[in-house]
The first five atom37 places (N, CA, C, CB, O) and aatype in JSON, in Angstrom:
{
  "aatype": [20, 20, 20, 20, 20, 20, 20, 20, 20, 20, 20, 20, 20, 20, 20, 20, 20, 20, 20, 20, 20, 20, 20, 20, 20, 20, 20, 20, 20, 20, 20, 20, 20, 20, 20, 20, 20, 20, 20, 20, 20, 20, 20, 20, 20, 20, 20, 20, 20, 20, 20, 20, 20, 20],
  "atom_mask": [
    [1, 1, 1, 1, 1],
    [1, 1, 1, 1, 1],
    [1, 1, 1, 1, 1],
    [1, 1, 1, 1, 1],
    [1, 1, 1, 1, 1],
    [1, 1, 1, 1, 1],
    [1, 1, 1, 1, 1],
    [1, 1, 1, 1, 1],
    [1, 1, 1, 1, 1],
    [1, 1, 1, 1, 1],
    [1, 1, 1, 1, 1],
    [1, 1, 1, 1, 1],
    [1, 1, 1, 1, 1],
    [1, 1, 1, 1, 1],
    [1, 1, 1, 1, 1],
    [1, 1, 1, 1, 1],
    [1, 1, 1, 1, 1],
    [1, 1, 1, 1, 1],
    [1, 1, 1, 1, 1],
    [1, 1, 1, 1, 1],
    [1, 1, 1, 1, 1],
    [1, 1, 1, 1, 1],
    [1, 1, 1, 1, 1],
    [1, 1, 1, 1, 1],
    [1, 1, 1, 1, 1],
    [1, 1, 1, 1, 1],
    [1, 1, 1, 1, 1],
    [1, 1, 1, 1, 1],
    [1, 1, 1, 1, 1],
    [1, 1, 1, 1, 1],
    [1, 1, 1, 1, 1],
    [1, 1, 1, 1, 1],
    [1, 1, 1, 1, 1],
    [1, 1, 1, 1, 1],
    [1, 1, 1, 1, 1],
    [1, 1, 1, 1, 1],
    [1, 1, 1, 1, 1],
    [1, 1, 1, 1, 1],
    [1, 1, 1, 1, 1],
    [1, 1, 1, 1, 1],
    [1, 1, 1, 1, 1],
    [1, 1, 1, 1, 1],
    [1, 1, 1, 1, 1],
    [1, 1, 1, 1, 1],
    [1, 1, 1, 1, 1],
    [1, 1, 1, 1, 1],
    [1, 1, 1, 1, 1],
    [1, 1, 1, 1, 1],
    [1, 1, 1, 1, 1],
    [1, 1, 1, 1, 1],
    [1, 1, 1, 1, 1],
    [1, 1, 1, 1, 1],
    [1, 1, 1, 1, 1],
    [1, 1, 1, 1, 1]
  ],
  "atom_positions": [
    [[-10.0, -3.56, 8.21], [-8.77, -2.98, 7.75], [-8.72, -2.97, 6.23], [-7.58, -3.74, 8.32], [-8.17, -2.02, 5.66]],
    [[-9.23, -3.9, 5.58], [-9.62, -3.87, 4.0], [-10.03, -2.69, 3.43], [-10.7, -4.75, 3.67], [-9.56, -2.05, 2.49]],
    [[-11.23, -2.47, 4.32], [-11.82, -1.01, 4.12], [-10.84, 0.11, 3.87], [-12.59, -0.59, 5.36], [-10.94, 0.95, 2.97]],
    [[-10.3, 0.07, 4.38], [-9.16, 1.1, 4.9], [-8.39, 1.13, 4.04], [-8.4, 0.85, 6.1], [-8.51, 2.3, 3.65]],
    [[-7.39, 0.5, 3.22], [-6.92, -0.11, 2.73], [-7.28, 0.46, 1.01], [-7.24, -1.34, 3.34], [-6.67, 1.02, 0.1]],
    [[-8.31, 0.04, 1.22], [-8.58, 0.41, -0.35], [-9.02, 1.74, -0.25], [-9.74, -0.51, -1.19], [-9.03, 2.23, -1.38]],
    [[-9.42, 2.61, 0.65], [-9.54, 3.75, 1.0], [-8.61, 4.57, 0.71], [-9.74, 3.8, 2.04], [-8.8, 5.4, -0.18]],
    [[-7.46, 4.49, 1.37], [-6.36, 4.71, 1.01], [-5.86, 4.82, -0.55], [-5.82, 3.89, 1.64], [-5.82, 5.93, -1.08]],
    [[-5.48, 3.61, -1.27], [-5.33, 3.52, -1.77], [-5.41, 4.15, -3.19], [-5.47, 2.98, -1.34], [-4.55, 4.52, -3.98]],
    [[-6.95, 4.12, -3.2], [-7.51, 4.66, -4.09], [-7.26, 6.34, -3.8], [-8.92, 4.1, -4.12], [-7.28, 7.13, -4.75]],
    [[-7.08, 6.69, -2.74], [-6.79, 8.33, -2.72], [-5.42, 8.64, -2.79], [-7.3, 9.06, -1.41], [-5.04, 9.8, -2.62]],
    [[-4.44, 7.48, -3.08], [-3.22, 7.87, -3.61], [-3.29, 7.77, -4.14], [-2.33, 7.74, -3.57], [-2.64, 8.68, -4.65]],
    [[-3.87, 7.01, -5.22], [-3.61, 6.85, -6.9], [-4.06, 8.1, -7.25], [-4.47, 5.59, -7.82], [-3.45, 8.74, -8.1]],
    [[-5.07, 8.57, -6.7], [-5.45, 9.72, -7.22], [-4.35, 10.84, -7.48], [-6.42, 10.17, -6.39], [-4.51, 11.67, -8.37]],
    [[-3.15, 10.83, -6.6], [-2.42, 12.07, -6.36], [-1.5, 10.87, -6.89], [-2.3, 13.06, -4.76], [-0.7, 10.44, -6.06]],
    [[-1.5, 10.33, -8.0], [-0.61, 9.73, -9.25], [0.73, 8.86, -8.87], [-0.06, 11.03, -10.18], [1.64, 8.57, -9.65]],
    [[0.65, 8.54, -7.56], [1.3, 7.63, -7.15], [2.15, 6.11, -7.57], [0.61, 7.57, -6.57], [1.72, 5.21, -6.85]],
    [[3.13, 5.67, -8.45], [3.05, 4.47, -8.38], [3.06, 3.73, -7.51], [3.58, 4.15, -8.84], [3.54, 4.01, -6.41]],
    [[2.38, 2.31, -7.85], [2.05, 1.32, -6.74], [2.8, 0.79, -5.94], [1.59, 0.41, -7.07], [2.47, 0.0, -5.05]],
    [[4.18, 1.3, -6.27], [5.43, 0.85, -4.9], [5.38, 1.86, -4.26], [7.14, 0.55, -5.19], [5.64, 1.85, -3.05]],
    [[4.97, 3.19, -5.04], [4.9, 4.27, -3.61], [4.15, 4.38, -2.68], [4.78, 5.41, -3.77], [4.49, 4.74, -1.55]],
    [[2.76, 4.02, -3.12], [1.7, 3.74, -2.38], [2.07, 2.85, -1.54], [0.65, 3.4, -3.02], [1.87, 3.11, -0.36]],
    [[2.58, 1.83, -1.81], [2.96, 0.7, -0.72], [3.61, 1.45, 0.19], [3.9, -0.55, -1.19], [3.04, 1.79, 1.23]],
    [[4.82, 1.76, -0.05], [5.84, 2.77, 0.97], [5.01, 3.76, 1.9], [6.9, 3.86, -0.04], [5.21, 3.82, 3.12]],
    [[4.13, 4.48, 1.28], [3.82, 5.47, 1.96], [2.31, 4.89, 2.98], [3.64, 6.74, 0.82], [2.08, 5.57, 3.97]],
    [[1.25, 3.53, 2.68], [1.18, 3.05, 3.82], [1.59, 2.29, 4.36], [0.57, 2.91, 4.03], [0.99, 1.72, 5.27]],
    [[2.58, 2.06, 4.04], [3.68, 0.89, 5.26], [4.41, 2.26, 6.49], [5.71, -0.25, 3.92], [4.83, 2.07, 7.63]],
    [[4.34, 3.45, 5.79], [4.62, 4.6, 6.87], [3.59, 5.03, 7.87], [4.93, 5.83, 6.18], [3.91, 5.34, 9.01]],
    [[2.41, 5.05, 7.46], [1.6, 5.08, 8.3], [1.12, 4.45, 9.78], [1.06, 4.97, 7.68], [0.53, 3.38, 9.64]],
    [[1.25, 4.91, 11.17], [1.07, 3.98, 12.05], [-0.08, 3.48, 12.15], [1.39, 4.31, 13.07], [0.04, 2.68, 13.08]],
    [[-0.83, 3.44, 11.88], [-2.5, 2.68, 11.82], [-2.19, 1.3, 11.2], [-3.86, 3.6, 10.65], [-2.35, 0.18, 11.66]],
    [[-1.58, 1.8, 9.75], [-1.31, 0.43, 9.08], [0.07, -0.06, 8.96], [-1.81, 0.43, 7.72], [0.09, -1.24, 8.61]],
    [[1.0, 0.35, 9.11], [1.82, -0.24, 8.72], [2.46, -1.69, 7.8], [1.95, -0.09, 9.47], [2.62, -1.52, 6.59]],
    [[2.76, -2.86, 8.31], [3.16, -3.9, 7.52], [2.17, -4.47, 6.93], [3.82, -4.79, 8.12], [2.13, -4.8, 5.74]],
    [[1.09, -4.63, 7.99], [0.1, -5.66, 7.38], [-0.75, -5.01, 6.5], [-0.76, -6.38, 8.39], [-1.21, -5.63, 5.54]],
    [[-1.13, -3.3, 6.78], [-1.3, -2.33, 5.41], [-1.11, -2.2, 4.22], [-0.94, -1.58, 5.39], [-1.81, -1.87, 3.26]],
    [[0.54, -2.67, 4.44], [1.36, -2.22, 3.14], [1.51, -3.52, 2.28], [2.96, -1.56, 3.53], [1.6, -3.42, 1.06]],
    [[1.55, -4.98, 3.04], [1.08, -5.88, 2.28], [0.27, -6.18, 1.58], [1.02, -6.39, 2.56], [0.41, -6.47, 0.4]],
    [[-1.1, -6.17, 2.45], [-2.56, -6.04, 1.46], [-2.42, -5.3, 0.56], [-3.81, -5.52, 2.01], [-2.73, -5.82, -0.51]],
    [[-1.89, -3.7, 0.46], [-2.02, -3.17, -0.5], [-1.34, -3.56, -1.42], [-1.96, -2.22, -0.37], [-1.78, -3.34, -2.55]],
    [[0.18, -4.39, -1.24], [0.93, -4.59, -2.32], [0.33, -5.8, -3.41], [2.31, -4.89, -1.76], [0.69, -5.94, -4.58]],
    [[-0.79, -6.7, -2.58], [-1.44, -7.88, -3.04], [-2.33, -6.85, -3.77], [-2.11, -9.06, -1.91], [-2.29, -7.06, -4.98]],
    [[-3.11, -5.85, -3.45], [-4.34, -5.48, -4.35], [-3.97, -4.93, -5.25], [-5.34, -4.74, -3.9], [-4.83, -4.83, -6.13]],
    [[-2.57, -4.26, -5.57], [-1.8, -3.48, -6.47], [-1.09, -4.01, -7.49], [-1.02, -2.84, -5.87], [-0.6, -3.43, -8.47]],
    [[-1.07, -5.75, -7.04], [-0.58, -6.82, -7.85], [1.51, -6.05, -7.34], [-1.48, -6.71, -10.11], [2.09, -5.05, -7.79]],
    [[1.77, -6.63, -6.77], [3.44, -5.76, -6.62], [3.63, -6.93, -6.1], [3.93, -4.14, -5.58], [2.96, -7.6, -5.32]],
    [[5.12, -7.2, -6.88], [5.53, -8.7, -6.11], [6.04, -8.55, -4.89], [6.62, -9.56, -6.81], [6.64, -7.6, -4.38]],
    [[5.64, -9.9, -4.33], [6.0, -10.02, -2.94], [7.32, -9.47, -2.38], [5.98, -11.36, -2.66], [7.52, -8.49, -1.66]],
    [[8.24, -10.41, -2.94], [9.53, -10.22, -2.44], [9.72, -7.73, -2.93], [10.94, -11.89, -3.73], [9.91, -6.87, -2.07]],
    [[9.6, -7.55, -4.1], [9.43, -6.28, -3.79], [9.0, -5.51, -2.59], [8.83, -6.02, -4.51], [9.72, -4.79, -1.9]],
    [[7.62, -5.77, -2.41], [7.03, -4.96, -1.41], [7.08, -5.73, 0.23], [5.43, -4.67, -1.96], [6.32, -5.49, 1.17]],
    [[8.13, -6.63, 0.19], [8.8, -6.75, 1.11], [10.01, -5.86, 1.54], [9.04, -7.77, 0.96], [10.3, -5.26, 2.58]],
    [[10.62, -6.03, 0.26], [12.02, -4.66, 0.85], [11.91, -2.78, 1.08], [13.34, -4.67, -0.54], [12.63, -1.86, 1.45]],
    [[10.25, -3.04, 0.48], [10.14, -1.66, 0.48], [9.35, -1.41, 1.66], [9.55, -1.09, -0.77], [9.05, -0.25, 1.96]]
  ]
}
């Protein structure tokens, strides 16, 4: 799922995303959802409690 993850990731930044949106938009995703959108918020450096409410 790491894989994935940074997969992602990196192809939103591309399309200039900030890193809370990126979070949002794979925490929308059903593949990944929470546990998605966490990792990513850890690799994106986004504080916890943030990319908790988002």
């Amino acid at each position: 799922m790491e894989n994935l993850v940074r997969s992602v990731i990196e192809f939103l930044n591309g399309l200039g995303l900030s890193p809370e949106g990126v979070v949002f938009f794979i925490s929308m995703l059903p593949l990944l959802e929470l546990r998605g959108g966490i990792l990513a918020a850890s690799f994106l450096q986004v504080d916890y409690l943030r990319a908790a409410l988002i």
